[in-house]
C-alpha positions as CSV (number, residue, x, y, z in Angstrom):
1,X,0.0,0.0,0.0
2,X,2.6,2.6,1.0
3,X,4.2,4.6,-0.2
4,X,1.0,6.5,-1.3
5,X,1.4,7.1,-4.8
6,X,-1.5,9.2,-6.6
7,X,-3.7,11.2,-3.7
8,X,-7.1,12.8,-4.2
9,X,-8.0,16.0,-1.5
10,X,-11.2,16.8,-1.6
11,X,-11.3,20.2,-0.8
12,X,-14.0,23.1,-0.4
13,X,-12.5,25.5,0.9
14,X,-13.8,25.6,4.7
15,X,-11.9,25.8,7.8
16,X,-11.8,22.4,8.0
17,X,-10.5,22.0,4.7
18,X,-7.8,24.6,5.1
19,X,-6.8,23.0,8.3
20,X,-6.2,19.7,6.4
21,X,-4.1,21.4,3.8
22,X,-0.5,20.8,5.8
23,X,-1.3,17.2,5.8
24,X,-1.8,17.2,2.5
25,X,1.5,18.5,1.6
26,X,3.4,16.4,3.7
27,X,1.8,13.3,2.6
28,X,2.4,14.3,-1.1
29,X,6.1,15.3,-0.4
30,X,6.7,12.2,2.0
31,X,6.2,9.9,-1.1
32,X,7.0,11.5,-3.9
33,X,3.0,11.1,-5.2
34,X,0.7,13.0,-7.4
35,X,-2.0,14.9,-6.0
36,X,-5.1,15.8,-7.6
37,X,-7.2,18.1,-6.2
38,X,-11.0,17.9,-6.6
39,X,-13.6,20.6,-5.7
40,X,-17.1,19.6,-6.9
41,X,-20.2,22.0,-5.8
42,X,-23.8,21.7,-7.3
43,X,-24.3,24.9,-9.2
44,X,-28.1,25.9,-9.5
45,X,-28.0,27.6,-12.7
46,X,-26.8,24.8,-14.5
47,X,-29.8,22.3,-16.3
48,X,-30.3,18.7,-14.9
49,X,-28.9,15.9,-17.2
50,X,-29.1,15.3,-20.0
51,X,-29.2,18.8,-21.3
52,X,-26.3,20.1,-18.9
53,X,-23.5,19.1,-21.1
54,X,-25.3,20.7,-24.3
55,X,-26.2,24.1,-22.3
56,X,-23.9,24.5,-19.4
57,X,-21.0,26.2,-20.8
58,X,-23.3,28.9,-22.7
59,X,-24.6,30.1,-19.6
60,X,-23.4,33.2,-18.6
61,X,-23.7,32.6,-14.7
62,X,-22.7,29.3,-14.7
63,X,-19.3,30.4,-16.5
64,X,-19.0,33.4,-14.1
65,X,-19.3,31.2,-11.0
66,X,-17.0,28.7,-12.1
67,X,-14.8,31.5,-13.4
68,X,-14.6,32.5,-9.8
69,X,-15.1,28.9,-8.1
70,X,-11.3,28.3,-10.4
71,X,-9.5,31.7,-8.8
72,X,-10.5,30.7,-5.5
73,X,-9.0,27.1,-5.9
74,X,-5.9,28.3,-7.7
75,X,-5.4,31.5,-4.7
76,X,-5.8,28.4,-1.9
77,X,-3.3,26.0,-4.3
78,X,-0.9,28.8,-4.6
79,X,-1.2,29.4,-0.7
80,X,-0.8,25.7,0.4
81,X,0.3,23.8,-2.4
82,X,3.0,26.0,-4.0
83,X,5.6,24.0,-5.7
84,X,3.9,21.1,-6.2
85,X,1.9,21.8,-8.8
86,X,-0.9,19.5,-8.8
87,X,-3.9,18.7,-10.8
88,X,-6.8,20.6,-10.4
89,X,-10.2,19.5,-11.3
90,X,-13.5,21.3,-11.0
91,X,-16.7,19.0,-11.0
92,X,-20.3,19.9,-11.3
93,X,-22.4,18.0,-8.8
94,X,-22.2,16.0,-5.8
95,X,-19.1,16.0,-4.0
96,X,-20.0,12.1,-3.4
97,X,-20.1,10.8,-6.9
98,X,-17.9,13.3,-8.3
99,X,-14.7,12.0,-5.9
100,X,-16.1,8.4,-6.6
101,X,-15.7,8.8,-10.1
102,X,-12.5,11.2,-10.0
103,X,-10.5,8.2,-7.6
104,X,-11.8,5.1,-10.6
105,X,-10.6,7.6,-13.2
106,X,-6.8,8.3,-11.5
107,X,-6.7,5.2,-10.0
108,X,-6.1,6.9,-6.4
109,X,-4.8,5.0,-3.9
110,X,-6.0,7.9,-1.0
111,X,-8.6,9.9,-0.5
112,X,-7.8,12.7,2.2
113,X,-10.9,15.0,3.0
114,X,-12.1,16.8,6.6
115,X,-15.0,16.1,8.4
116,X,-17.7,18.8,8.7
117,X,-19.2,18.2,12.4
118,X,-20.7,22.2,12.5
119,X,-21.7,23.7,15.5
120,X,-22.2,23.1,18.9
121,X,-22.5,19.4,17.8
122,X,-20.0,19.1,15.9
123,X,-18.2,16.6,17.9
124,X,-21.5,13.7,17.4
125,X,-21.7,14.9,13.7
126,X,-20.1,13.3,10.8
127,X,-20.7,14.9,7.5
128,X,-23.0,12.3,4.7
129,X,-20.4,12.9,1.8
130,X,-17.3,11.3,4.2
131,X,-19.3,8.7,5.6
132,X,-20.6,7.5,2.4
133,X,-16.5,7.4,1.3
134,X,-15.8,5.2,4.1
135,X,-18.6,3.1,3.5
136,X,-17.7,2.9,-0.7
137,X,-14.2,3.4,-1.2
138,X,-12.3,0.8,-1.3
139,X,-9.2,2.8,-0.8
140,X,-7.9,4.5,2.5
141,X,-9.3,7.3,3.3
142,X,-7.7,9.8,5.7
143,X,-10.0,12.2,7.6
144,X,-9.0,15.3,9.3
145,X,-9.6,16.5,12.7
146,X,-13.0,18.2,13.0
147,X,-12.9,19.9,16.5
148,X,-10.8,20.7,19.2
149,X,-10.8,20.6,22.9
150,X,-7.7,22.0,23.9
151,X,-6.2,18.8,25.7
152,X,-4.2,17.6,22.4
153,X,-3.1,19.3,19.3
154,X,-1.8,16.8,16.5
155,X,1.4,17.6,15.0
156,X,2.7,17.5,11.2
157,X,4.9,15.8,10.3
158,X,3.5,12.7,12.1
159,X,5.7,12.0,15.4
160,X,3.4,9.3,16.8
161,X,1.2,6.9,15.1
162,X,-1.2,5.1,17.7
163,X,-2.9,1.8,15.3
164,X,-6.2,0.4,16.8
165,X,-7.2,-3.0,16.4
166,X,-10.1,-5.2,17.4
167,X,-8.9,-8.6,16.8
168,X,-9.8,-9.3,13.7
169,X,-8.8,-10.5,10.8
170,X,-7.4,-7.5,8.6
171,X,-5.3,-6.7,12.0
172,X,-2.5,-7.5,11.0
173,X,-2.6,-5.6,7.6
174,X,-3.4,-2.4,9.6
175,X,-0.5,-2.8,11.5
176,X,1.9,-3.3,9.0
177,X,0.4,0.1,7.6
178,X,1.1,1.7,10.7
179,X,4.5,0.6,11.0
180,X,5.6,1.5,7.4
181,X,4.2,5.0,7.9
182,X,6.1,5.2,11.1
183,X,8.5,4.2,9.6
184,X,8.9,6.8,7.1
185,X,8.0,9.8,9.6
186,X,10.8,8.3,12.3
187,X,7.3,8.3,14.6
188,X,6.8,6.2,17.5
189,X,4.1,3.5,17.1
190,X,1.7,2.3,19.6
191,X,-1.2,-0.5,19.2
192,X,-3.9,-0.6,20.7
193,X,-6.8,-2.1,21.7
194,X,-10.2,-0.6,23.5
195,X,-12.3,-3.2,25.6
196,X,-15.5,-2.6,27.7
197,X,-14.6,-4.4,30.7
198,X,-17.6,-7.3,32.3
199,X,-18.2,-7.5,35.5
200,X,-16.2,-10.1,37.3
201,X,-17.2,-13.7,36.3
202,X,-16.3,-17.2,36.4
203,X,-15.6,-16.6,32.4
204,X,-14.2,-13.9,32.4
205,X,-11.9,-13.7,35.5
206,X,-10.8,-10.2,37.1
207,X,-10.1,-7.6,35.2
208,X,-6.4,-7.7,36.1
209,X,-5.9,-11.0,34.8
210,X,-8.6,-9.9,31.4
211,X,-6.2,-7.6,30.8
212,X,-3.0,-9.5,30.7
213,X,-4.5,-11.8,28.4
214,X,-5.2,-9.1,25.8
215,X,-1.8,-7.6,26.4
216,X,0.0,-11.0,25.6
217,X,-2.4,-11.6,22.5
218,X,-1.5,-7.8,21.1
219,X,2.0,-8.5,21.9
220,X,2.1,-11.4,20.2
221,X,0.0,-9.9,17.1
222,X,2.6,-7.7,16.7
223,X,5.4,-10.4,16.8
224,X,3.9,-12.6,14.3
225,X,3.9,-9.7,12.3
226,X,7.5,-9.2,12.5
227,X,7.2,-5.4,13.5
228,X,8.1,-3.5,16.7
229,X,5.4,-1.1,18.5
230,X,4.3,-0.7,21.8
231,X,1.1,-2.0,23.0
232,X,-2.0,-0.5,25.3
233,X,-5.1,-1.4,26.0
234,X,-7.5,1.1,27.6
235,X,-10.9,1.1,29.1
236,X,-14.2,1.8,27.4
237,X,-15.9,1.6,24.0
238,X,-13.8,1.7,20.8
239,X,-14.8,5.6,20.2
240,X,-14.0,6.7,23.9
241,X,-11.3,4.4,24.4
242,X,-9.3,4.9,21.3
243,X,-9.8,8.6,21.9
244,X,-8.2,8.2,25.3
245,X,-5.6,6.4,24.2
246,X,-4.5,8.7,21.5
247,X,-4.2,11.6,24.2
248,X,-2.2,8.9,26.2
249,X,0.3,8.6,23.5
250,X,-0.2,12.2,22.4
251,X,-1.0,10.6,18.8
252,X,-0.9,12.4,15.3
253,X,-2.3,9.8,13.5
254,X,-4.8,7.1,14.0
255,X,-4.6,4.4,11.8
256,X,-8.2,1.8,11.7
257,X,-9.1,-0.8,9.4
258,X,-12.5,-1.1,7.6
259,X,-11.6,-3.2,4.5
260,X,-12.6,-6.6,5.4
261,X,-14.8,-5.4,8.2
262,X,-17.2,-3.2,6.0
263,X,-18.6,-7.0,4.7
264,X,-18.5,-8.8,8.2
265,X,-19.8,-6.0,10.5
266,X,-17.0,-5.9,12.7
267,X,-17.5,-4.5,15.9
268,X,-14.7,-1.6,14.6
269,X,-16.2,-1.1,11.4
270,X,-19.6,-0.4,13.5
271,X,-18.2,2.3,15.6
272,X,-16.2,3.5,13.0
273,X,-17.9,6.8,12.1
274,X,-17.5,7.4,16.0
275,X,-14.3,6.4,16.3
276,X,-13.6,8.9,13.6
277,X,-15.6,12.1,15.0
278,X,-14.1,10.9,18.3
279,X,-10.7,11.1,17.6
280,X,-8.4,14.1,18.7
281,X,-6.0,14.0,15.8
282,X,-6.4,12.8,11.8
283,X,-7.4,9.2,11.4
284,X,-6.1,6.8,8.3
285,X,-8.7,4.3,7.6
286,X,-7.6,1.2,5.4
């Protein structure tokens, strides 16, 4: 998978958006790849198929609007992107379809677009067009950080990759994701694993000795897969533990799986949109 060699950024000019931006860069300049940048908006003005491609580019507001939609994309590539000089391609509808499309066309390899949680909500809000990419795509997707609290502020370049896993069977691909992107950013790299503890049981044993047992399995997950990371597991649900432990290890990236998972309903893959909106710092889904 790595290194990432043609990226789409979806971008649309909001905070969020400009916010991503840096990450962009880095990851474009980390591995040598292309970058195409899409912005797709729906413009009123312009007639439903099939007479738009006939009648479109005669209308005088349509071609002032995306006259001015192209200056504002060139000023924000010429501000973040200078240098680099990547594609830029302007798409008339959905933001959904259009990057869909754009990512089958290129052949993209990753998709890297912010969340748009608004508001005093924001935090329990994940915008339609990203969750339907992470539910279609097929692949990764990074997603940036969509509010802040003030207890952790993600760095760029990347000096700590935390990797969550939930025993299953793309686990072990995730990791090795993890590790080649710490790797490459000299990060640290921690795995980790989020478990809602039961109440003391003849199955289940104490806590204490619960968690040893998922230590020793992680630990030896990440043997088998010949790689080197620390391991944690934390308290909670996947969203609020994986959260907690990307604080813990003052994480800059969180890299999830949702390949496999996305067919089998993994319990990951089911909290994934939370997990996402959850996390304090950009999150690498594969």
């Amino acid at each position: 998978m790595l290194p990432f060699r043609k990226i789409i950024f979806a971008a649309d000019l909001s905070e969020p958006c400009q916010a991503a931006a840096p990450y962009v860069r880095e990851m474009t300049e980390r591995g040598g790849a292309e970058l195409v940048i899409l912005h797709a908006t729906e413009i009123a003005a312009v007639p439903p198929d099939p007479l738009r491609p006939f009648l479109a580019e005669s209308l005088p507001l349509y071609a002032a609007i995306r006259k001015e939609q192209r200056e504002r994309m060139e000023a924000f590539i010429g501000e973040h992107f200078a240098g680099l000089h990547p594609e830029l391609l302007l798409v008339d509808g959905d933001a959904g379809p259009a990057i869909e499309e754009t990512v089958r066309r290129k052949a993209a390899d990753l998709v890297m677009m912010s969340t748009h949680g608004r508001g005093t909500l924001r935090r329990f809000l994940l915008g339609s067009v990203t969750a339907k990419m992470l539910h279609d795509l097929s692949c990764a997707v990074w997603t940036g950080v969509h509010w802040k609290d003030g207890i952790h502020q993600p760095r760029v370049p990347y000096r700590s990759i935390v990797c969550a896993v939930d025993f299953h069977e793309e686990d072990a691909g995730v990791i090795r994701t993890a590790s080649e992107l710490a790797k490459a950013y000299g990060a640290s790299l921690s795995v980790t694993h989020a478990v809602d503890w039961p109440e003391s049981s003849v199955l289940t044993g104490s806590p204490v000795y619960a968690r040893e047992v998922v230590i020793t399995a992680l630990t030896r997950m990440v043997h088998e897969a010949g790689l080197e990371a620390a391991v944690n597991v934390v308290d909670g649900n996947p969203a609020e533990g994986v959260r907690r432990a990307v604080i813990e290890c003052e994480g800059d990236l969180l890299v999830v799986g949702r390949g496999t998972s996305q067919k089998t309903v993994g319990r990951f893959w089911s909290n994934l949109y939370a997990i996402i909106r959850e996390s304090p710092c950009p999150v690498l889904s594969v």
